[in-house]
C-alpha positions in Angstrom: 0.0 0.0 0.0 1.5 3.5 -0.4 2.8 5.6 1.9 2.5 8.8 0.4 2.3 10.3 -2.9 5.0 13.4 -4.3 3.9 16.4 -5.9 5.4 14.7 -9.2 3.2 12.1 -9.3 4.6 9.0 -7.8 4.0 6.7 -5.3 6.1 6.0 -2.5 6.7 2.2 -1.3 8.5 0.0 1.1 10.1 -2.8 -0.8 12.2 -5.6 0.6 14.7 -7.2 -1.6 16.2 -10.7 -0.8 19.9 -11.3 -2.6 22.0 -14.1 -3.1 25.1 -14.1 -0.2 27.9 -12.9 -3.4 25.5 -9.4 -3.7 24.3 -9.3 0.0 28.2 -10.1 1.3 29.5 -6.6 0.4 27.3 -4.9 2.6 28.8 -4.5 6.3 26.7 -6.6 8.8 23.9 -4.5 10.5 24.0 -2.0 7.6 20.8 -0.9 5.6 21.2 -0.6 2.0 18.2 2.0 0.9 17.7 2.2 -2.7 14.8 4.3 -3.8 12.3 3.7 -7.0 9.8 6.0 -8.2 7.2 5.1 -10.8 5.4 7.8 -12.3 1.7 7.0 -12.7 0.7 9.3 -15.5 3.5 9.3 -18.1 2.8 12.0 -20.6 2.3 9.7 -23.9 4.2 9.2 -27.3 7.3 7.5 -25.4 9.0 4.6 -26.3 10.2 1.8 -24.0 12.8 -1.3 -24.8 13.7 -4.3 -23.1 17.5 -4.3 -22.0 19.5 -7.4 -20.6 21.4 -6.7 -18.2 24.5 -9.2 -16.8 25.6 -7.8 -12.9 24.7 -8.3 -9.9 22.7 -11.3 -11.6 21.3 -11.6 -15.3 17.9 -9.9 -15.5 15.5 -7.9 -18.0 14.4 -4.3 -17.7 12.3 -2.8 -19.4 13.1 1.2 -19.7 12.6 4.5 -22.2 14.3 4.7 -25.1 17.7 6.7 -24.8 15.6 9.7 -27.1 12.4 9.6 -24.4 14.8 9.4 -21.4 16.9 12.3 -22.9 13.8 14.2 -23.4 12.9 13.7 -20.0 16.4 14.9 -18.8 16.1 17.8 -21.3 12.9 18.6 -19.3 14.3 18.4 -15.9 17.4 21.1 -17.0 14.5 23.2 -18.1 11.6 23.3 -16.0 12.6 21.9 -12.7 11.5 24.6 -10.0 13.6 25.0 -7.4 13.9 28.9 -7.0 17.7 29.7 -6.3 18.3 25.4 -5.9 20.4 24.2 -8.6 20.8 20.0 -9.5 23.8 19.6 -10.3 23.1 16.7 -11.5 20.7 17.5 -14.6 23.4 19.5 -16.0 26.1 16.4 -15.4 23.8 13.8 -17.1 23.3 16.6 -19.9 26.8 16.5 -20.8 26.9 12.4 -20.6 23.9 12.6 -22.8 25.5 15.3 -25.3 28.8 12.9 -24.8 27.0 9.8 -25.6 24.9 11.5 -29.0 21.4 9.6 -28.4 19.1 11.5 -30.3 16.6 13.7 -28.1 13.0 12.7 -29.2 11.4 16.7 -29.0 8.0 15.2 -29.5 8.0 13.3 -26.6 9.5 16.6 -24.8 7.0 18.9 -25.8 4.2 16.5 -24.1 5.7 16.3 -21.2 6.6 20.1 -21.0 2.7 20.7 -21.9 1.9 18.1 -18.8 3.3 20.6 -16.5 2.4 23.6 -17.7 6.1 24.8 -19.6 4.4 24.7 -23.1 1.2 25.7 -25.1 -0.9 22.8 -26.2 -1.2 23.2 -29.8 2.3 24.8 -30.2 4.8 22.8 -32.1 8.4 22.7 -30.1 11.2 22.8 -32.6 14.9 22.0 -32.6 15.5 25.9 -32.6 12.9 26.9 -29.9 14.1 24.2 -27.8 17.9 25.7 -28.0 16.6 28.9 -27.6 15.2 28.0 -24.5 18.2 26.1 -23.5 20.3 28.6 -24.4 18.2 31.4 -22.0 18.6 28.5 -19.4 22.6 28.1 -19.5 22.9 31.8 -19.3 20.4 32.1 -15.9 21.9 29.1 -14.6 24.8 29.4 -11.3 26.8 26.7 -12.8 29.0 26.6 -9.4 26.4 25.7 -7.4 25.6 23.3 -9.8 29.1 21.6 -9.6 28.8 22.2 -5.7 25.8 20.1 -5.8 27.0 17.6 -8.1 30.5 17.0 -6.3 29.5 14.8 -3.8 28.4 12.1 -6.4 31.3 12.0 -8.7 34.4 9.5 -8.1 37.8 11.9 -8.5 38.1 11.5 -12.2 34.6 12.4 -12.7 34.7 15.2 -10.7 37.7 16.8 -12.8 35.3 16.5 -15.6 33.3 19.4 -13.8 36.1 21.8 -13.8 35.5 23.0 -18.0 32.0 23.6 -16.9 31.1 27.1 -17.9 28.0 29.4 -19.7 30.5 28.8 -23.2 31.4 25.3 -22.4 27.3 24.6 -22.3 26.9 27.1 -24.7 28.8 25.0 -27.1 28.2 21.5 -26.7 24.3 22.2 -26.8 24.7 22.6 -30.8 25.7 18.6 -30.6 21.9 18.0 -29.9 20.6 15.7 -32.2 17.2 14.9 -32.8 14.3 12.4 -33.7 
């Protein structure tokens, strides 16, 4: 039964997980491993899902979003999440890995979910150059170091080096890599 439900739309649940001793063995004795799952219950539509197989802990299916809907959702998150003055960090590191990684971003999918909460017109089409527009306008308002502030405590060493270019011209620049569905 849920325990709650979050303003975006999810439920909240308890879950226990059994594991076999190999996966359960590298957790110290008396320790609590939490790990948190959140299902949204009203998807906006025209998404995409695909089964993956996957090999560690244990061979097992999942079935996810397509790398262009779960870019769009990402995309969405750098530019409507309202948190006032609060900056994730972490949109803005998965941007790059996105941008890094050149899945196509499927704008369609996007501009339903921006219209779900309110970021976009029904009716209006988003394009390709509206959508860097806005992204554009974004990179510009955004305090990138508090956005590598809030990211840091995340990132192995390496990773966190990879922070250091961040900057309004280094975003400003890898945003034209964008491709799209």
């Amino acid at each position: 039964m849920p325990s709650g439900r979050s303003s975006t739309n999810t439920f909240q649940q308890l879950l226990t997980i059994e594991s076999a001793g190999e996966i359960s063995g590298v957790i110290p004795k008396g320790k609590i491993l939490k790990i948190k799952l959140e299902v949204d219950t009203d998807p906006p539509p025209g998404f995409v899902t695909e089964t993956r197989y996957l090999l560690f802990p244990i061979p097992f299916a999942v079935r996810s979003y397509s790398l262009p809907d779960l870019f769009a959702g990402k995309m969405h998150a750098v530019l409507c999440r309202r948190w006032k003055t609060r900056v994730k960090g972490r949109d803005w590191y998965d941007l790059v890995w996105f941008i890094t990684n050149r899945p196509e971003l499927r704008l369609s999918h996007l501009e339903k979910r921006m219209i779900q909460t309110g970021d976009w017109k029904d009716g209006e089409i988003l394009t390709a150059e509206c959508l860097l527009e806005r992204l554009s306008d974004t990179i510009e308002k955004v305090d990138l170091n508090k956005a590598n502030k809030e990211v840091a405590p995340y990132l192995k060493d390496k990773d966190a080096k990879t922070t250091a270019v961040w900057s309004k011209a280094f975003f400003q620049e890898i945003i034209k890599r964008i491709r799209f569905v």
